[in-house]
Every structure is written in structure tokens, then in C-alpha cells.
C-alpha positions in Angstrom: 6.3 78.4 -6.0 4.9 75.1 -6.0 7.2 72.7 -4.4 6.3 68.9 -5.1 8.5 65.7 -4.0 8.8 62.9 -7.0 7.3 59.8 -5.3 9.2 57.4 -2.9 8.7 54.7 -5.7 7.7 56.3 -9.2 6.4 53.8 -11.8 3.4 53.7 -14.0 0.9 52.5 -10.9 1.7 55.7 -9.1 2.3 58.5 -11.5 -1.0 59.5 -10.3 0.7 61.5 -7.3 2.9 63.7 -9.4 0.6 64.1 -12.2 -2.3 64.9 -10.0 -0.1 67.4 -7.9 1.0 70.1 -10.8 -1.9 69.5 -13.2 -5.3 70.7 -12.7 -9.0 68.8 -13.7 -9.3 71.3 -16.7 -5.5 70.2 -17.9 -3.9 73.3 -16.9 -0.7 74.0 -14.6 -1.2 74.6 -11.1 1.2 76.9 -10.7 3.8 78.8 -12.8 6.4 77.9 -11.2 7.2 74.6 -9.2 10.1 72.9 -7.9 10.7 69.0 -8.5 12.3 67.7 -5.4 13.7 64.0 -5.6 14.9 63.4 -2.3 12.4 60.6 -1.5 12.6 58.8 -4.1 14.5 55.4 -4.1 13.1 53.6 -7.2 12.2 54.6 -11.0 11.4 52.0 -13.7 11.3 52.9 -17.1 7.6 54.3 -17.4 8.7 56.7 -14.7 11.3 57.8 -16.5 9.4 58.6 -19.8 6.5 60.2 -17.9 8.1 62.3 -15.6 10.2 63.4 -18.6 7.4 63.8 -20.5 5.6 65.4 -17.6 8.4 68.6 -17.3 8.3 68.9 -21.4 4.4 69.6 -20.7 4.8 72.2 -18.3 8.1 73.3 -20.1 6.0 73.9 -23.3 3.0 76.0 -21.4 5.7 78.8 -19.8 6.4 77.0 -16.1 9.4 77.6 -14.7 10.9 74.2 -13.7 13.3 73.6 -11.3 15.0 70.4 -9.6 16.4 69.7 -6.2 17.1 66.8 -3.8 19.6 65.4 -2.1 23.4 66.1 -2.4 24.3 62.4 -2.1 23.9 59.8 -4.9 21.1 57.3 -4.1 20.7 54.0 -6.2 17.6 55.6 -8.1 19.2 58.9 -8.9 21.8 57.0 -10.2 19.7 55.2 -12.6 18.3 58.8 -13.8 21.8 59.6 -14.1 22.9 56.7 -16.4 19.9 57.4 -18.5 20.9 60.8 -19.2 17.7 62.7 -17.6 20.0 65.2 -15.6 21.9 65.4 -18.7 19.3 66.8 -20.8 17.2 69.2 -18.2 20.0 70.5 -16.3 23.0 70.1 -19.1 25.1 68.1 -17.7 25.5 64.7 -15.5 24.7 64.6 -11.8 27.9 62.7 -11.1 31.1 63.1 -13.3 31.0 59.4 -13.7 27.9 59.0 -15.6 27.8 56.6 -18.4 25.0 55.0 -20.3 24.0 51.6 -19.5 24.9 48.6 -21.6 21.5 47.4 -20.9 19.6 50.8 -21.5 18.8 53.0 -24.4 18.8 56.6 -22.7 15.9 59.3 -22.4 14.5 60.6 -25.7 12.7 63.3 -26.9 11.6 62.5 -30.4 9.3 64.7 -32.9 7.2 62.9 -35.2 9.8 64.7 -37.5 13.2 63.1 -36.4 11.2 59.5 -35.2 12.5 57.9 -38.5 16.0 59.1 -37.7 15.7 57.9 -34.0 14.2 54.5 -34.9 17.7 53.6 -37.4 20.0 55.6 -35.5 19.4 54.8 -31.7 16.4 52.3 -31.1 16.9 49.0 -33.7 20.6 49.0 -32.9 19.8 48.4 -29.2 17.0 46.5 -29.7 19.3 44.3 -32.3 22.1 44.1 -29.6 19.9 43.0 -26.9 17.6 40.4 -29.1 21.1 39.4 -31.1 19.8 40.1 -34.6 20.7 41.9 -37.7 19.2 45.0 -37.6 17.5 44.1 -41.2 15.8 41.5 -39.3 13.6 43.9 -37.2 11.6 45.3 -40.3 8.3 44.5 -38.6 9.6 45.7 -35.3 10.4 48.8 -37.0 6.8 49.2 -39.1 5.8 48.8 -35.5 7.7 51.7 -33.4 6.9 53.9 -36.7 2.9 53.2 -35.8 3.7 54.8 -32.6 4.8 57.9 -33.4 2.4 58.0 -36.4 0.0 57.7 -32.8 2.4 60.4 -31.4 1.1 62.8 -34.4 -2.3 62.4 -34.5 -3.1 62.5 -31.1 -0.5 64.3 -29.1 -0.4 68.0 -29.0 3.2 68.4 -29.6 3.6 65.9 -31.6 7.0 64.6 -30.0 7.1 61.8 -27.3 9.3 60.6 -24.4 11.2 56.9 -25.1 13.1 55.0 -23.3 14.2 51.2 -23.1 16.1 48.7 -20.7 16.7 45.0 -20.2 16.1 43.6 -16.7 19.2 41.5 -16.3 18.4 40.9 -12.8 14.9 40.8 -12.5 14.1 39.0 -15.8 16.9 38.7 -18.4 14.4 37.5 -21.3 12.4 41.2 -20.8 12.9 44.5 -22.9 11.0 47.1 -21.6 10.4 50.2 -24.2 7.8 53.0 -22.6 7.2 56.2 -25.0 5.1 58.8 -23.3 3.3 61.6 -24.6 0.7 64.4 -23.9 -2.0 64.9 -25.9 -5.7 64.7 -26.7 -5.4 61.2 -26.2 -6.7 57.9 -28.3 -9.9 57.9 -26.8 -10.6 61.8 -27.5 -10.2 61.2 -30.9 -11.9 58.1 -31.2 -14.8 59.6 -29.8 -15.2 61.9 -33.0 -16.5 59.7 -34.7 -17.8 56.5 -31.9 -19.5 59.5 -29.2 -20.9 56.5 -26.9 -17.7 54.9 -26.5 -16.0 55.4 -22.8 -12.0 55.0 -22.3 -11.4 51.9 -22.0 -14.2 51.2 -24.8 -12.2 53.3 -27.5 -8.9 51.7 -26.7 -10.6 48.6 -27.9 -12.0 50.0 -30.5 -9.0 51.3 -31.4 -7.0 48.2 -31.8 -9.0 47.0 -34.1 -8.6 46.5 -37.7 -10.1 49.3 -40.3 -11.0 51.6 -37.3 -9.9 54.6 -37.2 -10.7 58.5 -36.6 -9.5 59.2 -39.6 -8.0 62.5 -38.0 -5.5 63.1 -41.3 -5.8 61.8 -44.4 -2.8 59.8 -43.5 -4.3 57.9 -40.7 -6.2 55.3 -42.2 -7.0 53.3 -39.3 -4.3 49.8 -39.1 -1.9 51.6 -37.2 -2.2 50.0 -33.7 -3.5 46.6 -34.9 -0.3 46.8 -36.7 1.8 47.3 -33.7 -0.6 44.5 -32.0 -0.3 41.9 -34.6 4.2 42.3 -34.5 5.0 42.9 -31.4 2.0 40.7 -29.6 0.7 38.0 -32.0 4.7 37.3 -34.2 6.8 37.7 -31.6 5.1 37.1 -28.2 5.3 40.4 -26.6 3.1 42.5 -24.4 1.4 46.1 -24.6 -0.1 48.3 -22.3 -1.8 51.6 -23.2 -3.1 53.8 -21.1 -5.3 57.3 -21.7 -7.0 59.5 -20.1 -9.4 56.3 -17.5 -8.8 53.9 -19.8 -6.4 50.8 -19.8 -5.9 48.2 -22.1 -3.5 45.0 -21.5 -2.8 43.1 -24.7 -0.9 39.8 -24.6 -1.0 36.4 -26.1 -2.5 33.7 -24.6 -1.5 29.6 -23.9 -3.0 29.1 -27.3 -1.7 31.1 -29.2 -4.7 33.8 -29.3 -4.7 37.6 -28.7 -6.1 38.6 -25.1 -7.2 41.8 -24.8 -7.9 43.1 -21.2 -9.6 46.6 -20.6 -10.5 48.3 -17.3 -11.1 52.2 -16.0 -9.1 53.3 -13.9 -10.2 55.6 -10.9 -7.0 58.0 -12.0 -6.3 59.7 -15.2 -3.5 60.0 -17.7 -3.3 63.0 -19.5 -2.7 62.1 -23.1 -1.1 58.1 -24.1 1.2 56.1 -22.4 2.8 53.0 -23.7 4.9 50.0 -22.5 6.3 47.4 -24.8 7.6 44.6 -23.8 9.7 41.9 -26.1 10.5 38.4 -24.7 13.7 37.3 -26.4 12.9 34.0 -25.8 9.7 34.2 -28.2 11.1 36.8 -30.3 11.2 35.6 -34.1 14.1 36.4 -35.9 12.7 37.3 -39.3 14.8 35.2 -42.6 17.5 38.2 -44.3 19.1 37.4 -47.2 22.3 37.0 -47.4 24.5 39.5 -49.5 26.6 37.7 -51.9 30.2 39.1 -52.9 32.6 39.0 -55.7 36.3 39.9 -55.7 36.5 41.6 -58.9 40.4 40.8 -60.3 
């Protein structure tokens, strides 16, 4: 058994330590069994969450036998894990009988490209219209935009489901939302690269962005599916996006004039498959003009 300990502080800068630990350089499992153990941890954001969700679903889905442990006491980050309703779905049922979700979270997912549509009405625009305090019909770009995603999800992932979650920082910054969805997969570049060979990581992740391009991988991708997301979330409504695959990372933002800025670097670690973080500012969020629905009283 393969016994390996969830990182004292597990976020997007160090999922390298886990990831690195129970998957090989040829994308295979170390071991077939292994053993999650959580006792040093004492901080998760939500990019931890999604990828260390996504990460067991991985190994779940290639016949490991998963198993968690850590300590018997509840510490502030296993409460957080608890709240978001992790222990709830791998071990069936709540490390502590007074788990409840969080007014400022919307739990752990694991969405198929089939039930994404169902996910997106259901669970993700009524958060994300409680914490921006809109109508729900006012979030039709914001919803073209999550649907991009998993149309991603299914023509690059290999399972073709992904890991979501979202939170507002009250504390550390009450005008953030945070949504991360994780999955693992050939990844953006891979598939770029079918038809652009020369292109490295953090090259195709441009390329990628930008409008018209695509790799065509189904005759349903035609290739505006992440400028779409870019031109919503970044250029309407002020947001952020970060996407990472395989050693590329891309930063996309708006700057002081108004203008897309599009940052790309390698990174010395890899990510197996895509990972991305959304953020929404509600401060700069536009609420998009719904028509009213008029009534009559019929006597």
C-alpha cells in the first residue's frame, strides 16, 4: 500500500506534491492501492478541493483502491471539507454529525458532460444569483459561459465529467466568487497540438483562446468555446481566469483600460489534464436588462 499525506496547505500552487506522489511520468498509478492521510493538513481552498476530488475519481476510475484516514479530531480545514460535502460523497456520510453546507459555498460536484445542463439550472446559477443578487434570467451569458466548460470537459477530458466547486470569501475578500472545475484528460494543449504540432503548453493555451481556433476534435466543437467564456466572464463583467494543463499556464484578466491581458508561463510541474479557476467580482459584475413579466387578473 501506498500511504501518502494531503499537503500541510493544499491549493493550486502545491498540488504538485500529491499529484506527483500517486501518479507516474507515463500517467499511470503508482500503486494499486494507496491510503490518503489528512492529518497535516490545515488549509484547503477551493482548487484543492476540486483537484483532490478530481484526483481520487482518476485513480477510482483506473481500479485503485482508495482509502482515507487522519486525525480523529476536527481541525478548521477538515471542517471546511466537511461543510462542502467531500466526506459525504467518498465515504457516505459526514465526518461530523453537524455538517451543513455553507451559505457562502456551493458543495463538491461531480458533473458528466451529460447532467452539466441539469447542474448549471439546478445547483450553480442559483448560487451564483444569490451571491451576485440577480435574477437567475440575468445570468444567460454566465450560463453560455459555464456550458463552454464542460463542452471543454467533453472534448478534452477522458471521462468526460469534471470536479466543481464555488465559494465567496467573506473574510478575505467579500466582492470575490471563486468557481474551480477540475478535470483529467488529454488536456487543451494535447489537442491543440493535432492540428498546431510546434506549439508548446503555454503556446496552445493561447492559441486556444483565441477566436475561430479550434481542434475541431467533434464536429460540435467549432472552435469559440473559450473565447466565449473569455469575452463574459473577463471582458463584460470584469472577472478573472486561470487555466492550467499539462506545463502550461495562462492568467487572463482585464486591464486599467479596459483591455484583455493575457499572461502565459511554463511551469516546472505538470497538471495532468485542465484545471480552471473563475473568479467573478460583484462589484464589476453587470447585471444583464430582463424583461419584466406583465400580468393580468382575469375576472
Amino acid at each position: 500500500m501506498l500511504k501518502v499525506y494531503i499537503p500541510k496547505k493544499f491549493k493550486k500552487t502545491t498540488m504538485h506534491l500529491l499529484i506527483d506522489e500517486v501518479i507516474d511520468s507515463d500517467m499511470m498509478p503508482k500503486s494499486k492501492e494507496i491510503r490518503f492521510d489528512f492529518s497535516r493538513l490545515s488549509f484547503i481552498e477551493p482548487s484543492g478541493v476540486t483537484i483532490l476530488s478530481n484526483l481520487l475519481e482518476w485513480l477510482m476510475i483506473r481500479g485503485v483502491n482508495v482509502s482515507l484516514t487522519g486525525p480523529k479530531e476536527m481541525t478548521t480545514a477538515l471542517k471546511f471539507l466537511d461543510d462542502s460535502m467531500f466526506f459525504k460523497h467518498y465515504l457516505k456520510t459526514t465526518f461530523s454529525d453537524h455538517a451543513a453546507i455553507r451559505p457562502t459555498t456551493s458543495p463538491l460536484n461531480i458533473v458528466s458532460y451529460d447532467e452539466s445542463f441539469s447542474y448549471l439550472d439546478k445547483t450553480l446559477l442559483p448560487y451564483l444569483s444569490n451571491m451576485l443578487s440577480v435574477n437567475v434570467k440575468a445570468l444567460g451569458d454566465i450560463k453560455t459561459s459555464f456550458g463552454e466548460i464542460f463542452n471543454n470537459i467533453r472534448d478534452h477530458a477522458n471521462e468526460k465529467c469534471g470536479c466543481i466547486f464555488a465559494q465567496r470569501y467573506p473574510q478575505r475578500d467579500p466582492d470575490e466568487i471563486v468557481i474551480s472545475v477540475s478535470d483529467f484528460g488529454v488536456g487543451i494543449p494535447e489537442t491543440i497540438r493535432r492540428v498546431h504540432p510546434s506549439l508548446d503548453d503555454s503556446e496552445a493555451l493561447v492559441h486556444a483562446i483565441v477566436e475561430g481556433v479550434s481542434s475541431k476534435s467533434t464536429p460540435r466543437n467549432r472552435g469559440a468555446g473559450l473565447r466565449t467564456l473569455v469575452h463574459n466572464v473577463v471582458l463584460n463583467n470584469g472577472g478573472r481566469i486561470e487555466i492550467r494543463s499539462f506545463y502550461g499556464i495562462l492568467n487572463i484578466s482585464r486591464n486599467t483600460s479596459g483591455d484583455l491581458e493575457v499572461n502565459s508561463l511554463r511551469s516546472v510541474n505538470r497538471y495532468p489534464g485542465t484545471f480552471m479557476e473563475i473568479t467573478l467580482d460583484t462589484n464589476k459584475f453587470v447585471r444583464e436588462d430582463v424583461e419584466e413579466e406583465e400580468f393580468e387578473w382575469d375576472f
